[in-house]
gemmi code that builds the backbone of each chain (N, CA, C; Angstrom):
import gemmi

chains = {
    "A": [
        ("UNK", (-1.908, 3.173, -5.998), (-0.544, 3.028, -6.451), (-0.379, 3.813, -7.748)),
        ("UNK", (0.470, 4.843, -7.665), (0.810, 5.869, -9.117), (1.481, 4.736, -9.930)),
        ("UNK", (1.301, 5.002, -10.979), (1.838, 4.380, -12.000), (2.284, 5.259, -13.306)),
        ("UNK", (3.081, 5.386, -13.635), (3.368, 5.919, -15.003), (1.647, 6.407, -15.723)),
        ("UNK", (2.248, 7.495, -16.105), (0.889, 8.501, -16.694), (0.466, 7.728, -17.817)),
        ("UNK", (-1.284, 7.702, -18.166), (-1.696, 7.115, -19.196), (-1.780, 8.269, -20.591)),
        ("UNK", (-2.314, 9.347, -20.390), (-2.352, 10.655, -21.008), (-1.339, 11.537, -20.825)),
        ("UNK", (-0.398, 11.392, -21.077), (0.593, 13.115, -20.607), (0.456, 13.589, -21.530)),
        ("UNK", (1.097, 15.110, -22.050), (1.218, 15.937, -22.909), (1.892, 15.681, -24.206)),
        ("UNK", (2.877, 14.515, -23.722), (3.729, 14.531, -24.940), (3.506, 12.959, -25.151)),
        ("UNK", (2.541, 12.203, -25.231), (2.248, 11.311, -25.597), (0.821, 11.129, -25.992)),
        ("UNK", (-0.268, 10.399, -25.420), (-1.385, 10.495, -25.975), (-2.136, 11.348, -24.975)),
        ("UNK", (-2.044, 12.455, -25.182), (-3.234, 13.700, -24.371), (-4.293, 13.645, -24.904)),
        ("UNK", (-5.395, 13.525, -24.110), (-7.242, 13.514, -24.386), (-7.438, 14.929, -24.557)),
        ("UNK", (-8.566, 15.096, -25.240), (-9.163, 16.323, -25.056), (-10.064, 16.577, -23.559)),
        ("UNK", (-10.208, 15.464, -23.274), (-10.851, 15.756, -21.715), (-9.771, 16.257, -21.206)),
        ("UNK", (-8.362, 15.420, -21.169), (-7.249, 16.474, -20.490), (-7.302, 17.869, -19.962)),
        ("UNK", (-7.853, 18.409, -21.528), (-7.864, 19.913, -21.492), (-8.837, 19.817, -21.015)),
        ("UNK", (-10.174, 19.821, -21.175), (-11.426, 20.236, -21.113), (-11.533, 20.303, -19.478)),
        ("UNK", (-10.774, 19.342, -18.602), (-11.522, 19.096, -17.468), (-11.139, 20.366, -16.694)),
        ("UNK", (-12.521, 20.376, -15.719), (-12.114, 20.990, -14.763), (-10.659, 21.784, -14.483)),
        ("UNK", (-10.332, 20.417, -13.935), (-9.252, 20.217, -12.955), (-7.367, 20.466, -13.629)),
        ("UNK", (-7.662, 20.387, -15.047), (-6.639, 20.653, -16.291), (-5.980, 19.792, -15.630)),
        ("UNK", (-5.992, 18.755, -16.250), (-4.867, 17.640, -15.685), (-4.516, 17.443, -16.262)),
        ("UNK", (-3.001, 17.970, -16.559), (-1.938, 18.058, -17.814), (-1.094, 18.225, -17.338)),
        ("UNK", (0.168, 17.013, -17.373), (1.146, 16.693, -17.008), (2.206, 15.965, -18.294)),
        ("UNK", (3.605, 16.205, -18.338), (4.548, 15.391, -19.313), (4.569, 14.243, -18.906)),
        ("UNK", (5.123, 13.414, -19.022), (5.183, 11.799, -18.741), (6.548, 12.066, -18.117)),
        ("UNK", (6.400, 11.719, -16.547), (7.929, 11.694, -16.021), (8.620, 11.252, -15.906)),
        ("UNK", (9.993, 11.275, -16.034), (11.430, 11.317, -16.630), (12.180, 10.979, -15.263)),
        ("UNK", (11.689, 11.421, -14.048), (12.495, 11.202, -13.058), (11.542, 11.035, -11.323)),
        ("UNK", (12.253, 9.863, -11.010), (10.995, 9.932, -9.646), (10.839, 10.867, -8.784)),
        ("UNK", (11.568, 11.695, -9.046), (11.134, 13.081, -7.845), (9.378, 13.927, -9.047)),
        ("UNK", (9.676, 13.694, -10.259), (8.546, 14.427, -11.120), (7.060, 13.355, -10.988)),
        ("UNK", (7.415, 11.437, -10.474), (6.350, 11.115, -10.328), (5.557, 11.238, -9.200)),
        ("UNK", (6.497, 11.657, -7.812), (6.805, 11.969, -6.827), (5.457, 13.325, -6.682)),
        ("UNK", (6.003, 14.348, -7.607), (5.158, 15.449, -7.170), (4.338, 15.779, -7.985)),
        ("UNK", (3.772, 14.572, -9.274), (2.518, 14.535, -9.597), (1.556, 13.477, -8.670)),
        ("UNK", (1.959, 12.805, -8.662), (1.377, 12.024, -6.713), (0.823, 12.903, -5.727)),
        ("UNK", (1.747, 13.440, -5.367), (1.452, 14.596, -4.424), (0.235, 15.487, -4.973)),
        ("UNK", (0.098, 16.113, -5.960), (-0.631, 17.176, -6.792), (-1.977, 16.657, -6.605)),
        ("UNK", (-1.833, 15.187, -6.894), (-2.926, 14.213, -6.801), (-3.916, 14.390, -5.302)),
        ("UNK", (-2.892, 13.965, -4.684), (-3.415, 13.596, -3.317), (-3.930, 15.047, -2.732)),
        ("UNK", (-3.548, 15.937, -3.045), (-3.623, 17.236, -2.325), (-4.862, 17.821, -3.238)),
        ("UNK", (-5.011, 17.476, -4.755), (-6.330, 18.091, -4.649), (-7.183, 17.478, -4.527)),
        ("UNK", (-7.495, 16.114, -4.330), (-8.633, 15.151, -4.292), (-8.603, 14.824, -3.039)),
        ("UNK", (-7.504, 15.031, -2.358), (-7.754, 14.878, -0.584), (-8.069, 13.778, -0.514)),
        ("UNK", (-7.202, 12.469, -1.336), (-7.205, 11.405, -1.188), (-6.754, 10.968, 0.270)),
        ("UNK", (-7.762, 10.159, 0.591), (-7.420, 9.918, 2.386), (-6.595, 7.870, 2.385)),
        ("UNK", (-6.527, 7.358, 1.314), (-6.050, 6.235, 1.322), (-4.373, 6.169, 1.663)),
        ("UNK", (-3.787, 5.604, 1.777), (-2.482, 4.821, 1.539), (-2.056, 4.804, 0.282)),
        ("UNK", (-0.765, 5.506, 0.105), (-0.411, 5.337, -1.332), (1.003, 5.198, -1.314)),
        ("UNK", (1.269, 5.080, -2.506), (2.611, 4.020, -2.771), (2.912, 4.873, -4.310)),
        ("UNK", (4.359, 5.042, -4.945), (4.543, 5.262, -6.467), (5.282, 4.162, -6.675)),
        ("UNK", (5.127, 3.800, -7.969), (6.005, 3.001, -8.723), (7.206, 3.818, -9.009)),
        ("UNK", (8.378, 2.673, -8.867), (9.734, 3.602, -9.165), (9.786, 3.731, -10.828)),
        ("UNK", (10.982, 4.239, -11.169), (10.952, 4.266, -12.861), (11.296, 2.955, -13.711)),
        ("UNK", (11.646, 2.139, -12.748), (11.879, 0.801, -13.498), (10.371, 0.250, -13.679)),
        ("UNK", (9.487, 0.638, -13.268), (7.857, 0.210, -13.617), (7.634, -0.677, -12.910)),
        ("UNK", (8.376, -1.254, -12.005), (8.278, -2.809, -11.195), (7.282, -3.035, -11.183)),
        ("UNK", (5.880, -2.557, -10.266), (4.935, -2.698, -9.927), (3.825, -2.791, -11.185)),
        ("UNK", (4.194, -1.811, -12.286), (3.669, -2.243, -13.546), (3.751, -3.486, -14.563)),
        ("UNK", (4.675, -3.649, -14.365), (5.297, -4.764, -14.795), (5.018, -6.063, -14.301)),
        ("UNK", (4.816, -6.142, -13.127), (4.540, -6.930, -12.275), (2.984, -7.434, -12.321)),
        ("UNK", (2.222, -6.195, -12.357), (0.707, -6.071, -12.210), (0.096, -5.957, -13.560)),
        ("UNK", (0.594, -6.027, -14.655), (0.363, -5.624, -15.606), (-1.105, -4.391, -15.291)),
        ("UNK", (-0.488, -3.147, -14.622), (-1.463, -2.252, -13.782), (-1.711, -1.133, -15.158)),
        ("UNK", (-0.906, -0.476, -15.656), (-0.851, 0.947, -16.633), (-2.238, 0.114, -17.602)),
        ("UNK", (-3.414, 1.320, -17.830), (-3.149, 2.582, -17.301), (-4.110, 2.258, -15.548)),
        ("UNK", (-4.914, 1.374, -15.248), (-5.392, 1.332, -14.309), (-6.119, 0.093, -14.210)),
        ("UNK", (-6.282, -0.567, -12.955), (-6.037, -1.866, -12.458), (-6.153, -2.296, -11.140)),
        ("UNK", (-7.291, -2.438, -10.561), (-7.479, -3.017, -9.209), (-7.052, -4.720, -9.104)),
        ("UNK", (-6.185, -4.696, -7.625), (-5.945, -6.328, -7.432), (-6.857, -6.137, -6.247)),
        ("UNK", (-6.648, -7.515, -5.835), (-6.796, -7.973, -3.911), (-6.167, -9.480, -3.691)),
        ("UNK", (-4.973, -8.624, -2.766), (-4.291, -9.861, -2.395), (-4.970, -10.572, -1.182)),
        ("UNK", (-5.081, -11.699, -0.724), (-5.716, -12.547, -0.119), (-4.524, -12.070, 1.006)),
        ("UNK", (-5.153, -13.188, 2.542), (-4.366, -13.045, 3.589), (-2.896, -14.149, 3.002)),
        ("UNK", (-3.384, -15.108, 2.242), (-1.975, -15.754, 2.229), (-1.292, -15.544, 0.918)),
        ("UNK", (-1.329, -14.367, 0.521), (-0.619, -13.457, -0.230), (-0.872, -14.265, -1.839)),
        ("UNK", (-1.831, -15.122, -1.829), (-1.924, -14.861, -3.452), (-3.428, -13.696, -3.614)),
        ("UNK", (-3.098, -13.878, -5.387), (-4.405, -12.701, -6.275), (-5.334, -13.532, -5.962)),
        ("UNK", (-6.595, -12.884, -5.116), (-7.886, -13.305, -4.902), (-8.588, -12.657, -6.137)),
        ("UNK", (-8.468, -11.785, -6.500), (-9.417, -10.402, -7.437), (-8.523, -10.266, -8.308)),
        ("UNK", (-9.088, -10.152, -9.565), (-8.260, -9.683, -10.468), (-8.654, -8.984, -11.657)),
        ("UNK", (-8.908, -7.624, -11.495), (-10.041, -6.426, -12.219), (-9.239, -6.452, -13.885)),
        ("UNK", (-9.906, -6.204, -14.628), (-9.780, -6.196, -16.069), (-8.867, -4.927, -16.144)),
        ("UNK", (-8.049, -4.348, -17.645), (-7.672, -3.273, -18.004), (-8.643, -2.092, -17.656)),
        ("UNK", (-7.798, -1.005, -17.304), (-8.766, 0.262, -17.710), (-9.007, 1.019, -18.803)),
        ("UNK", (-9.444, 2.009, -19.002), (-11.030, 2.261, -18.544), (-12.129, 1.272, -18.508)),
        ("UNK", (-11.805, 1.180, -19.964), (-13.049, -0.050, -20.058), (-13.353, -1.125, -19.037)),
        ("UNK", (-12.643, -1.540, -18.733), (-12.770, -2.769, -17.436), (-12.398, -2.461, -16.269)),
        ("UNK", (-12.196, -1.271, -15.960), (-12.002, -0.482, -14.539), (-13.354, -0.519, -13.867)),
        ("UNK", (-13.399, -1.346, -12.856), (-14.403, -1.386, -12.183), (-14.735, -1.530, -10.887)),
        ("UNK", (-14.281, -0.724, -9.945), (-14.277, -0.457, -8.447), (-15.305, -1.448, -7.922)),
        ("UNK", (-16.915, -1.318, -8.486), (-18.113, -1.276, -7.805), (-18.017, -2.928, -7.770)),
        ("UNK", (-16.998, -3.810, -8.900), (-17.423, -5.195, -8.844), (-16.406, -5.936, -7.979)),
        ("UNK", (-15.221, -4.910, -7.868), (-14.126, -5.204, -6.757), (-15.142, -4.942, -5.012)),
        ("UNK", (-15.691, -4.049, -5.037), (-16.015, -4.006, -3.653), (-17.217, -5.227, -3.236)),
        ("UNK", (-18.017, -5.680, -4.543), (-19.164, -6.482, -4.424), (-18.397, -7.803, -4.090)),
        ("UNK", (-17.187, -8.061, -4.577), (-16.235, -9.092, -4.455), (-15.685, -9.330, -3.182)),
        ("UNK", (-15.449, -8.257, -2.325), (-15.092, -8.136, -0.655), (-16.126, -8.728, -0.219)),
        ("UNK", (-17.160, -7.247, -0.348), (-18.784, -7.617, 0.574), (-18.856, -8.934, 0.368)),
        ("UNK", (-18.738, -9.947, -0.330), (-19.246, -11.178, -0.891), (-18.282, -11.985, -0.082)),
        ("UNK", (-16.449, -11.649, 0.226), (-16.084, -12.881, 1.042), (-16.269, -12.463, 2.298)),
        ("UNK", (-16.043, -11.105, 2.721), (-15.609, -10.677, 3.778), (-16.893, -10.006, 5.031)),
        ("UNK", (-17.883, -9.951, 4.006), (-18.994, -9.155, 4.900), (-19.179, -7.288, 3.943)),
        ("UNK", (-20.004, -7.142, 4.068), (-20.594, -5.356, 3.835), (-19.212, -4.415, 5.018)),
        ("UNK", (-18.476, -3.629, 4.165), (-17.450, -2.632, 4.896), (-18.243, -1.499, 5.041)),
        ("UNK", (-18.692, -0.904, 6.234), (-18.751, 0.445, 6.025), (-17.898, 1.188, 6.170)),
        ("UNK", (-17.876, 2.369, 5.344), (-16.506, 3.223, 5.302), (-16.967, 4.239, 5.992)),
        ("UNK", (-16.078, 4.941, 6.287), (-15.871, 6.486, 7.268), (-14.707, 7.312, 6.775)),
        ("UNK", (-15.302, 8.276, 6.073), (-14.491, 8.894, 6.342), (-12.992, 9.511, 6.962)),
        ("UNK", (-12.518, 9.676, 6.667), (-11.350, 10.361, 7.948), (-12.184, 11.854, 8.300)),
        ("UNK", (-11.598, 12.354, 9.842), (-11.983, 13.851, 9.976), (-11.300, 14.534, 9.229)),
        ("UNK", (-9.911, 14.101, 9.172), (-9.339, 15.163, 8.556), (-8.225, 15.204, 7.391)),
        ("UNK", (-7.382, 15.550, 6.521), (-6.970, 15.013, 5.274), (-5.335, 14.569, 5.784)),
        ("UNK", (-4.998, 13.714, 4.958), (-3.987, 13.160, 5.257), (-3.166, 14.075, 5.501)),
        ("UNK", (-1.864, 14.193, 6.095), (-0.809, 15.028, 6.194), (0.600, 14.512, 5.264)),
        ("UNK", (0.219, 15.452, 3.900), (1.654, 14.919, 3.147), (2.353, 15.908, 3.249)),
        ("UNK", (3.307, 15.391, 2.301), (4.713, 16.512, 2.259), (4.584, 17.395, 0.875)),
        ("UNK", (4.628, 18.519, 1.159), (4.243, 19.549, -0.353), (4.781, 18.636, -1.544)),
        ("UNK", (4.446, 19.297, -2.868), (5.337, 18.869, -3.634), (6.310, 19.887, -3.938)),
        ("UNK", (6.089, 21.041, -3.666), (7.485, 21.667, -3.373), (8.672, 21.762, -2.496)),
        ("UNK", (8.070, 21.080, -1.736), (9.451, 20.121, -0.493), (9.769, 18.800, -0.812)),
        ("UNK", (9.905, 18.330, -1.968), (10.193, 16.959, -1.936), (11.631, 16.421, -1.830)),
        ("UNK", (12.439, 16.349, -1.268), (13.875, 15.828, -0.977), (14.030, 16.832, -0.374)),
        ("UNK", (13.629, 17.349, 0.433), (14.246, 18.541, 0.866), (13.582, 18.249, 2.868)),
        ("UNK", (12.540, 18.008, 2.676), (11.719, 17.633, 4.412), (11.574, 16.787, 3.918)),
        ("UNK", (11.908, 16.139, 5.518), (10.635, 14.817, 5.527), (9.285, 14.708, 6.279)),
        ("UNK", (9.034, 13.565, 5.580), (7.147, 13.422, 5.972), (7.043, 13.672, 7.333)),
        ("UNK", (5.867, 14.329, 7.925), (5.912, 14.525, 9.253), (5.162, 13.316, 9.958)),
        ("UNK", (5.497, 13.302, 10.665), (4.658, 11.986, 11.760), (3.661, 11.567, 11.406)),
        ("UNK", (3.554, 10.709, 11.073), (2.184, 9.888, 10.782), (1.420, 10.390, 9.676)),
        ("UNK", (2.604, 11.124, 8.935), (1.987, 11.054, 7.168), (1.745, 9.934, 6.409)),
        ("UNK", (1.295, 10.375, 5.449), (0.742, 9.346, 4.717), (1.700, 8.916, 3.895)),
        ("UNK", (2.631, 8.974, 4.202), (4.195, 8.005, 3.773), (4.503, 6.659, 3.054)),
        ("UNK", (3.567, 6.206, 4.054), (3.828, 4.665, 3.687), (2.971, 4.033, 3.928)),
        ("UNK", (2.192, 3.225, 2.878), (0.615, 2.492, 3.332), (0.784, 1.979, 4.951)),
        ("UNK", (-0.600, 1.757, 4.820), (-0.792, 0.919, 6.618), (-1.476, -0.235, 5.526)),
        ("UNK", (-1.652, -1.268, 6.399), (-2.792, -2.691, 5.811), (-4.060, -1.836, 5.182)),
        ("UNK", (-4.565, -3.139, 4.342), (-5.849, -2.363, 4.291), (-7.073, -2.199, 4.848)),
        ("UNK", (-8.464, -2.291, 5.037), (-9.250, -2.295, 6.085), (-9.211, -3.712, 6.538)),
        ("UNK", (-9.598, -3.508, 7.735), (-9.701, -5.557, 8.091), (-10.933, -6.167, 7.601)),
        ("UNK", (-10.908, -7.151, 7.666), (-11.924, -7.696, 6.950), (-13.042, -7.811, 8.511)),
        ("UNK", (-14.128, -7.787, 7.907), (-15.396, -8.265, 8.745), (-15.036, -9.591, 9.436)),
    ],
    "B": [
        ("UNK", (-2.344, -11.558, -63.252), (-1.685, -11.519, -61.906), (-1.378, -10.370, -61.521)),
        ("UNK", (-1.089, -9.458, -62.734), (-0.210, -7.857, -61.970), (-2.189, -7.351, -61.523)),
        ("UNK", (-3.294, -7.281, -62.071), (-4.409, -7.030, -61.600), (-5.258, -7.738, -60.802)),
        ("UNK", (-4.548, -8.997, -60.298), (-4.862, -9.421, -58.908), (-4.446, -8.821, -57.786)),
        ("UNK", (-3.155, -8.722, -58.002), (-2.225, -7.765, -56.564), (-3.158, -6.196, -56.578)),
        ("UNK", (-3.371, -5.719, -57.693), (-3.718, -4.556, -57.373), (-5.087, -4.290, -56.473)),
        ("UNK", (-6.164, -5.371, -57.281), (-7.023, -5.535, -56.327), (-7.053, -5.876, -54.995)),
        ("UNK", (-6.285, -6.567, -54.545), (-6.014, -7.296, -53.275), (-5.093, -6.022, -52.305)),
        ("UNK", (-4.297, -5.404, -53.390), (-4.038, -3.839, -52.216), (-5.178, -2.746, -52.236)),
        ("UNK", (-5.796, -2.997, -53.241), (-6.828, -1.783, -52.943), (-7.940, -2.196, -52.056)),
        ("UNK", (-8.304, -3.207, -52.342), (-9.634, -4.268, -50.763), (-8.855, -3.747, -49.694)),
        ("UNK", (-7.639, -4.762, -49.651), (-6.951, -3.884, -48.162), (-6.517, -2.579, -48.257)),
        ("UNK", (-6.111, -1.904, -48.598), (-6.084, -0.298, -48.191), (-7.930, 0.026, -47.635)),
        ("UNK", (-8.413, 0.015, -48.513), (-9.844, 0.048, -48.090), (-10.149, -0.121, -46.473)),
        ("UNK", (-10.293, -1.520, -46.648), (-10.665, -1.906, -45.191), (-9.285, -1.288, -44.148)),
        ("UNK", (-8.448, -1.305, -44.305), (-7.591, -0.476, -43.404), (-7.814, 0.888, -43.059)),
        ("UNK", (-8.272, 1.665, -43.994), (-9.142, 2.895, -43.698), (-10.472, 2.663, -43.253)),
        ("UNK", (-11.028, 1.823, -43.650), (-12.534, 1.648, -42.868), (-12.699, 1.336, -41.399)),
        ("UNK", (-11.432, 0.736, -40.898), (-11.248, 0.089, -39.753), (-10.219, 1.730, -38.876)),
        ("UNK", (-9.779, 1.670, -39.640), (-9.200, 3.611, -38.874), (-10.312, 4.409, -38.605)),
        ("UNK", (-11.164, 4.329, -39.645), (-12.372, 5.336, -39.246), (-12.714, 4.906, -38.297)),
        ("UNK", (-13.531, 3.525, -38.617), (-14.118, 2.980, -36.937), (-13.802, 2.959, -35.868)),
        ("UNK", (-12.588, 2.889, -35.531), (-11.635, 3.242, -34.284), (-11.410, 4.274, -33.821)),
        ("UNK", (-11.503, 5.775, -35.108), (-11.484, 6.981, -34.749), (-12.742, 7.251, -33.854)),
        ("UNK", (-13.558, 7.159, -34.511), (-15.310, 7.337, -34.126), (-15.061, 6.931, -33.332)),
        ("UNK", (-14.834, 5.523, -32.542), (-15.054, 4.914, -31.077), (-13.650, 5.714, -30.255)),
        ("UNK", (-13.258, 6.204, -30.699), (-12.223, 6.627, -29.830), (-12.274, 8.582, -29.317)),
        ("UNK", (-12.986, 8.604, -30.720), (-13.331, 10.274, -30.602), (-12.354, 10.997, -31.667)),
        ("UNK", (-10.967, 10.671, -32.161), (-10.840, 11.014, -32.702), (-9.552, 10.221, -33.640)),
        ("UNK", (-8.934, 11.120, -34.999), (-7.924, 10.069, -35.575), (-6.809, 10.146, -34.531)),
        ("UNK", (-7.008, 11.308, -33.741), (-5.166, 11.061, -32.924), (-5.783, 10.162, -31.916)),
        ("UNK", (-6.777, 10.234, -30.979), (-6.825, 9.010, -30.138), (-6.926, 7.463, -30.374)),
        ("UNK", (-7.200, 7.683, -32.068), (-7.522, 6.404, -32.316), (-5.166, 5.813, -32.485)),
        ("UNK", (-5.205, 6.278, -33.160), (-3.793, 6.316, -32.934), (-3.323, 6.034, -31.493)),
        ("UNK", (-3.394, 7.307, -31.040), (-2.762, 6.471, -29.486), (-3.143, 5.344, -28.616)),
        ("UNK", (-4.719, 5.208, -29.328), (-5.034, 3.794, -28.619), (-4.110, 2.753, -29.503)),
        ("UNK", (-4.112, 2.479, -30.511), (-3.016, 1.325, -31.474), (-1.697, 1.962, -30.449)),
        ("UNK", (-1.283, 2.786, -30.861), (-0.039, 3.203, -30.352), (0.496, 2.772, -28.512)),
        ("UNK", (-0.275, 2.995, -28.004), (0.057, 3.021, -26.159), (-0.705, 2.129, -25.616)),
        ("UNK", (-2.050, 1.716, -26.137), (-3.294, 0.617, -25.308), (-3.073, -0.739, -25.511)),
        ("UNK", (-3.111, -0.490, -27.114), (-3.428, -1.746, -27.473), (-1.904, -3.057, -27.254)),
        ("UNK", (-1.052, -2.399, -27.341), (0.159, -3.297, -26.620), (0.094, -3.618, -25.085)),
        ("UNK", (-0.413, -3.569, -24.388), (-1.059, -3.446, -23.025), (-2.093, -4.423, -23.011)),
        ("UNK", (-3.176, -4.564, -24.241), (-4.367, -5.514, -24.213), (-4.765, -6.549, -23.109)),
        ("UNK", (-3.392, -7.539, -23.612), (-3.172, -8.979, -23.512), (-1.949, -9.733, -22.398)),
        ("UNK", (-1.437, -8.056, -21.381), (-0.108, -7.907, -21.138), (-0.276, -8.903, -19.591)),
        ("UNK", (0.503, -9.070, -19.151), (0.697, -9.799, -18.093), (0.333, -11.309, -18.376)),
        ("UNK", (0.743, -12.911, -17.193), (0.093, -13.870, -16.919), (-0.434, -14.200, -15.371)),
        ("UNK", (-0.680, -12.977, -14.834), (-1.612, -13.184, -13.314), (-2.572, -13.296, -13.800)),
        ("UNK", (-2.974, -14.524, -12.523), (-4.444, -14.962, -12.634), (-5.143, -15.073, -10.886)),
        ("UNK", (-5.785, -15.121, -10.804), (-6.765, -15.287, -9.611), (-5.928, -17.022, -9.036)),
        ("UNK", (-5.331, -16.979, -7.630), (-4.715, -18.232, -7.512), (-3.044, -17.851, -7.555)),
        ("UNK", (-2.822, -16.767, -8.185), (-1.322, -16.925, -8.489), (-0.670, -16.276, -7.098)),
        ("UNK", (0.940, -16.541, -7.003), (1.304, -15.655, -5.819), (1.505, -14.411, -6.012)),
        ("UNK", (1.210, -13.328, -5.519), (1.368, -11.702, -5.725), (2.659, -11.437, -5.675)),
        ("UNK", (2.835, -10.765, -6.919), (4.598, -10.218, -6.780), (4.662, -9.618, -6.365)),
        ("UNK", (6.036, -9.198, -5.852), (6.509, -8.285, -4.794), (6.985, -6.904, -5.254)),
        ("UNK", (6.960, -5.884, -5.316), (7.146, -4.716, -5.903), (8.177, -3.931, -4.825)),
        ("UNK", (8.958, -3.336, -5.338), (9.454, -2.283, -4.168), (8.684, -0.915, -4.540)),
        ("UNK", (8.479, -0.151, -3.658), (7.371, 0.923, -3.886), (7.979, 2.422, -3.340)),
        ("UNK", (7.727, 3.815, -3.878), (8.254, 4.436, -3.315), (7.076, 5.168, -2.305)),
        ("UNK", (7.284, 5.642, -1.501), (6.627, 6.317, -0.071), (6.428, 7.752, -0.875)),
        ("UNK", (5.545, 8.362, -0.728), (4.575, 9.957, -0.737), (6.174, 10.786, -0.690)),
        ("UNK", (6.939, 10.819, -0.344), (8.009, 11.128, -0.028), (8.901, 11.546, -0.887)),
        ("UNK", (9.011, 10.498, -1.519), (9.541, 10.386, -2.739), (11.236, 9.572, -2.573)),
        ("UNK", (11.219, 9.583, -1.249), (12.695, 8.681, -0.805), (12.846, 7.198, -0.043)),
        ("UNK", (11.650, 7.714, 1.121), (11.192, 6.050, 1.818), (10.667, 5.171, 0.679)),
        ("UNK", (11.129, 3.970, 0.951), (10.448, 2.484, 0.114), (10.196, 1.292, 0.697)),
        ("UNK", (9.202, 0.687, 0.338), (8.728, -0.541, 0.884), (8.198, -1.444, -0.020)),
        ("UNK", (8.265, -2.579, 0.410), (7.618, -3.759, -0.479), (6.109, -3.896, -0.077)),
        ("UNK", (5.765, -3.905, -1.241), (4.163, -4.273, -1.245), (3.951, -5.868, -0.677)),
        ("UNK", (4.701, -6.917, -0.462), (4.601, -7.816, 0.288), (4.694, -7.871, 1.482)),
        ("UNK", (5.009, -6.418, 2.152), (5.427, -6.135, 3.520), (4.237, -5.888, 4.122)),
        ("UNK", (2.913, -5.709, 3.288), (1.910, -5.080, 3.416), (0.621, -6.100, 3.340)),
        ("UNK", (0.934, -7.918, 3.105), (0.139, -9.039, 2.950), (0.089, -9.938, 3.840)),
        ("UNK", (-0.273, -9.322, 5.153), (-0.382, -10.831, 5.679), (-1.391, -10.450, 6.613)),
        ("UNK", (-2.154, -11.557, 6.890), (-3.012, -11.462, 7.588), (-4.365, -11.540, 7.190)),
        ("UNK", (-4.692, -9.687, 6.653), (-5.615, -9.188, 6.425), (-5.647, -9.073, 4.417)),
        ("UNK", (-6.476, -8.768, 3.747), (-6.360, -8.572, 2.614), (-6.134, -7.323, 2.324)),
        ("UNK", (-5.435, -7.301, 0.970), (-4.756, -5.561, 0.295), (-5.595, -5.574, -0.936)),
        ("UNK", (-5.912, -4.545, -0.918), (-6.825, -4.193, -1.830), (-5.791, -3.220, -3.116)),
        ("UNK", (-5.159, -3.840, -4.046), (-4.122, -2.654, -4.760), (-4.783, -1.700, -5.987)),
        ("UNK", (-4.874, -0.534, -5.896), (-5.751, -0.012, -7.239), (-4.744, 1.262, -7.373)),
        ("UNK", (-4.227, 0.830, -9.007), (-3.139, 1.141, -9.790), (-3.793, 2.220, -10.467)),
        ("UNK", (-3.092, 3.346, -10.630), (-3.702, 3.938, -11.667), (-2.655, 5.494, -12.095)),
        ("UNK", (-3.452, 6.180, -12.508), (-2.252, 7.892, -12.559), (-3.372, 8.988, -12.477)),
        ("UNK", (-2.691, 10.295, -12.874), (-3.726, 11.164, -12.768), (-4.182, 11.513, -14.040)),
        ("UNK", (-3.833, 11.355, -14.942), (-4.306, 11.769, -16.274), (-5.099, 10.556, -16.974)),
    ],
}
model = gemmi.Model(1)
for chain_id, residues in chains.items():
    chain = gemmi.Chain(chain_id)
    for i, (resn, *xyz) in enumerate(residues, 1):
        res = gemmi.Residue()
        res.name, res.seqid = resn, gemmi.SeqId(i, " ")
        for name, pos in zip(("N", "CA", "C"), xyz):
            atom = gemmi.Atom()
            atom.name, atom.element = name, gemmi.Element(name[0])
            atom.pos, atom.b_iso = gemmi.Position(*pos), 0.0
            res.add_atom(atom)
        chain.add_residue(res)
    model.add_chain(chain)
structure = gemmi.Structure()
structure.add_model(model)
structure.setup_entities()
């Protein structure tokens, strides 16, 4: 789930910002078509194969999740917080969220996809729509064991 | 008394710079230490979800940038795994 940028340019930019690789340097956006196609930018170079979702500009989902800058949940089947991961960085911690599944649900093995999701450029954004069975709109998440 | 106050601003100015430094150093530098006071540290303590509570409902926007859905549309059954984050 995108969330409002933790580092942009015109707020608190890291020097890793610059340094990395990948120059991940972005303004803090102003309008959901700009969170829209830093999402996209995302997904297309990391060939993120998950389900994804943006927060609109009212922050709902931030607000809600107290998520910014990063924040794993897990909602249970009867929709309350089973998991509830600390702030990030510092308390960003994938490896104790998944030990937390394996632990109710059974060991997940993952697979890969063959092939990368099919999004919509970010230079087509309001302009096409997602093609069939893009990655549009989450699906559930894996089933449980 | 006027050289009590003075002492008592100069201890604290002191430790207010001693405690900037330290934050710089752990942060890497004086501007990050800044933006951590500035952008993090209001964030600390933020929310009251707890493990047990009911999951709020979010409206969400689709890869798209136009389709939307509720993240409650997405809880039943099976468990959702939500991991929030950005690119920077």
């Amino acid at each position: 789930m995108y969330v409002r940028e933790a580092h942009p340019t015109d707020e608190w930019q890291m020097k890793s910002n610059l340094k990395d690789k990948d120059d991940v340097c972005y303004a803090q956006p102003k309008t959901l078509e700009q969170r829209a196609i830093i999402a996209n930018d995302f997904i297309k170079r990391f060939k993120f194969p998950l389900p994804f979702g943006i927060d609109d500009m009212s922050n709902a989902a931030d607000n809600a999740y107290s998520a910014w800058p990063e924040r794993i949940y897990i909602i249970d089947e009867s929709g309350h917080i089973a998991y509830r991961g600390g702030m990030g960085p510092f308390n960003y911690k994938p490896e104790e969220a998944r030990e937390w599944l394996a632990a109710r649900y059974g060991a997940i093995k993952h697979e890969l996809p063959k092939s990368t999701p099919d999004v919509t450029p970010a230079s087509a954004l309001g302009a096409v729509a997602p093609a069939p069975g893009a990655l549009s709109t989450p699906a559930r998440a894996a089933p449980a064991k | 008394m006027n050289r009590f106050w003075k002492w008592t601003a100069g201890v604290f100015g002191v430790l207010l710079f001693a405690a900037f430094g330290v934050l710089s150093y752990m942060a890497g530098s004086p501007k990050d230490a800044y933006g951590m006071v500035r952008y993090a540290l209001p964030h600390m303590h933020r929310g009251t979800l707890k493990v047990g509570s009911d999951a709020p409902d979010a409206r969400i926007v689709a890869l798209d940038g136009v389709n939307r859905f509720h993240i409650r549309e997405r809880t039943h059954e099976r468990p959702l795994v939500l991991v929030f984050g950005s690119f920077t």
